[in-house]
C-alpha positions in Angstrom: 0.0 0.0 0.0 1.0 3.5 -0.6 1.1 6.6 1.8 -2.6 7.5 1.3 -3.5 3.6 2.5 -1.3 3.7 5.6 -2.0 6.5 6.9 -5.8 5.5 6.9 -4.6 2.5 8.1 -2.6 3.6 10.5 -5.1 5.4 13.2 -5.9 9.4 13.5 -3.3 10.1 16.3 -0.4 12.0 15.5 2.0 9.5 16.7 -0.1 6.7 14.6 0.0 9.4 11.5 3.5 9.8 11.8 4.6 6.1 12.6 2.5 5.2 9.7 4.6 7.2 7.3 7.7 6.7 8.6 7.2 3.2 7.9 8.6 4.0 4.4 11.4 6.5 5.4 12.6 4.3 8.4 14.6 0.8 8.2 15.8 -1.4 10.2 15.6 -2.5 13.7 13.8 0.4 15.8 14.6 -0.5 19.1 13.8 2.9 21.4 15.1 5.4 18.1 11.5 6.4 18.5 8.3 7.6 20.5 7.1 3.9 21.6 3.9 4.9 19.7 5.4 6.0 16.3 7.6 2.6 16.7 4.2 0.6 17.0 3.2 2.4 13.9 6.3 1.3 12.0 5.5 -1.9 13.3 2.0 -1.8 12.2 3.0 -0.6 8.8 5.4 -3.6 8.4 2.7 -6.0 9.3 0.6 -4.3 7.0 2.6 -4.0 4.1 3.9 -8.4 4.7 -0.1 -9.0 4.8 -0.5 -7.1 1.6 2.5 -8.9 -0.6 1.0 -12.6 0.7 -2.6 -11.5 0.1 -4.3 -14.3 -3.2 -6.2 -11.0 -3.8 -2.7 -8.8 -4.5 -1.1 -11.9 -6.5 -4.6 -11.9 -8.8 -4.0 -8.1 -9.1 -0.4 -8.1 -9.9 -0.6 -11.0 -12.5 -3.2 -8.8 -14.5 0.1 -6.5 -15.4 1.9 -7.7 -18.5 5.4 -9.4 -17.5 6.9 -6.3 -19.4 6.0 -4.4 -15.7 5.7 -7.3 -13.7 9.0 -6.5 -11.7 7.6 -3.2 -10.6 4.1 -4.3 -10.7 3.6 -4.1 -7.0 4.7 -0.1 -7.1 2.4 0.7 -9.7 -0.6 -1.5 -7.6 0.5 0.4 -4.6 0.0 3.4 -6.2 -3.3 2.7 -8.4 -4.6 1.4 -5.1 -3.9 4.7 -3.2 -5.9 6.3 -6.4 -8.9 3.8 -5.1 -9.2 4.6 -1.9 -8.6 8.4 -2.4 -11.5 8.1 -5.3 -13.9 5.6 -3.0 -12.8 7.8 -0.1 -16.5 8.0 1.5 -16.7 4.4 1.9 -13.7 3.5 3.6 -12.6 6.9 5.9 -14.5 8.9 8.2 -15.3 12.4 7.0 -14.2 14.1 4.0 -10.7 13.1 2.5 -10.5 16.7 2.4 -9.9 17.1 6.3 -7.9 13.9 6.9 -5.5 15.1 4.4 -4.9 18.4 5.9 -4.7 17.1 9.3 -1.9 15.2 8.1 0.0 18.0 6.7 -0.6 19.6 10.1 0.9 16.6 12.0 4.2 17.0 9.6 4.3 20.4 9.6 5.1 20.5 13.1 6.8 18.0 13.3 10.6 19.3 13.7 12.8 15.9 13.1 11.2 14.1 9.8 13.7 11.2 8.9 15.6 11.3 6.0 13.7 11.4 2.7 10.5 12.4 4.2 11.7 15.9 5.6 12.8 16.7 2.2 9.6 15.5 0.7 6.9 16.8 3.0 6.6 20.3 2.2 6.1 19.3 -1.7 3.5 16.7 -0.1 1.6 19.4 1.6 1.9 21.8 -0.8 0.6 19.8 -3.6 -1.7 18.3 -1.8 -0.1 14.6 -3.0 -2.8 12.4 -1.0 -6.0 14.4 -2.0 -4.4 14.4 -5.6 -4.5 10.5 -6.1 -8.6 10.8 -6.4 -7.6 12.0 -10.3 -6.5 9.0 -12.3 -4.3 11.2 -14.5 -2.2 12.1 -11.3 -0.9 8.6 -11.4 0.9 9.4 -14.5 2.8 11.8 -12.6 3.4 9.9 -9.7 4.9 7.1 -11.6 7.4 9.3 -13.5 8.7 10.6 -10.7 9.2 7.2 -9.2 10.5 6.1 -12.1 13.2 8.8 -11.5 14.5 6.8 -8.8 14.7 2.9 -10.2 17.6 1.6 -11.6 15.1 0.7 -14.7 13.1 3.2 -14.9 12.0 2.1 -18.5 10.1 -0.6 -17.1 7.6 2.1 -16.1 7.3 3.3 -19.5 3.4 2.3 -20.5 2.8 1.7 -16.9 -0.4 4.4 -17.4 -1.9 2.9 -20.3 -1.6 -0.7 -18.9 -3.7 0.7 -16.1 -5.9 2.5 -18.0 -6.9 -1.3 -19.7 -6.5 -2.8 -16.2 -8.9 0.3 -14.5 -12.1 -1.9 -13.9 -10.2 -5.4 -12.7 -8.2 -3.4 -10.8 -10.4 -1.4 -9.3 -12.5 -4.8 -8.0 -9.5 -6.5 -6.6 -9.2 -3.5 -4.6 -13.2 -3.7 -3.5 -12.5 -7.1 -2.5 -9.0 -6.7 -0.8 -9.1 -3.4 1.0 -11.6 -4.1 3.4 -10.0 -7.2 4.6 -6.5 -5.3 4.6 -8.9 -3.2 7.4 -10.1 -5.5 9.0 -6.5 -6.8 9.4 -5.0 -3.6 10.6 -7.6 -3.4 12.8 -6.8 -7.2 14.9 -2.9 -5.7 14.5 -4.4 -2.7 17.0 -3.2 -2.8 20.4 -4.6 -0.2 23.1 -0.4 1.0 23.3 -0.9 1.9 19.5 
């Protein structure tokens, strides 16, 4: 799942917020680097991200994509499945996407000591409002050049947009069928110390 997914994921506290995106920016052991509650959301975004790459749902998905993409396949479903939830917002979140977006932005924006990538990123995030973006299909496009700015292949990316523009309506009913069990699963991975 992308940042959009884990962060809803993730619970509405700022530690759970934070945790839940520093899950991408943050490897390795954690062991007290950490508030204990933004190292539980770490944890949780591990757990959630090993559930998704196991998950017969995901494998269906990711087999749709032509073996041309196949090796990034699971960056591109990450993404298109941020798109889905972001577009299908009022059936999975609570309130608009609108406010959970911006109190996100809050929680980074005063947040001094963002690790590594992510304090360099989150002011663009903010500013271009990168989660509320991924309701419009053609922002994937964008999102997936400037990944592909960062693989050592980025040519395997090249037609990623048009393969999910054939791939829209199967891909959009794997993620029907898979994203609320990837809740319900986060949900069981909730402690009361999260």
């Amino acid at each position: 799942m992308n940042y959009l997914a884990h962060l809803h994921l993730g619970g509405p506290g700022r530690e759970q917020l934070l945790g839940s995106l520093y899950g991408d920016f943050v490897k390795g052991p954690l062991q007290g680097l950490y508030d204990p509650q933004i190292e539980a959301a770490i944890a949780l975004h591990r757990r959630i991200d090993m559930y998704t790459d196991h998950h017969p749902v995901v494998d269906i998905a990711l087999s749709r994509f032509s073996t041309v993409r196949r090796r990034y396949a699971g960056i591109v479903l990450d993404v298109f499945f941020d798109h889905c939830l972001a577009r299908d917002w009022t059936l999975y979140g609570e309130g608009p996407l609108l406010d959970f977006t911006s109190q996100v932005y809050r929680v980074l924006a005063a947040e001094p000591q963002l690790p590594g990538r992510l304090a360099q990123i989150a002011p663009y995030m903010a500013a271009d409002d990168w989660l509320g973006s991924y309701r419009e299909f053609e922002v994937m496009g964008q999102v997936l050049r400037g990944i592909s700015r960062r693989l050592s292949r980025p040519e395997e990316l090249a037609g990623a947009m048009e393969e999910l523009i054939m791939l829209y309506e199967p891909l959009s009913e794997d993620f029907r069928l898979f994203y609320p069990q990837l809740q319900d699963f986060a949900l069981s991975q909730t402690t009361p110390n999260n």
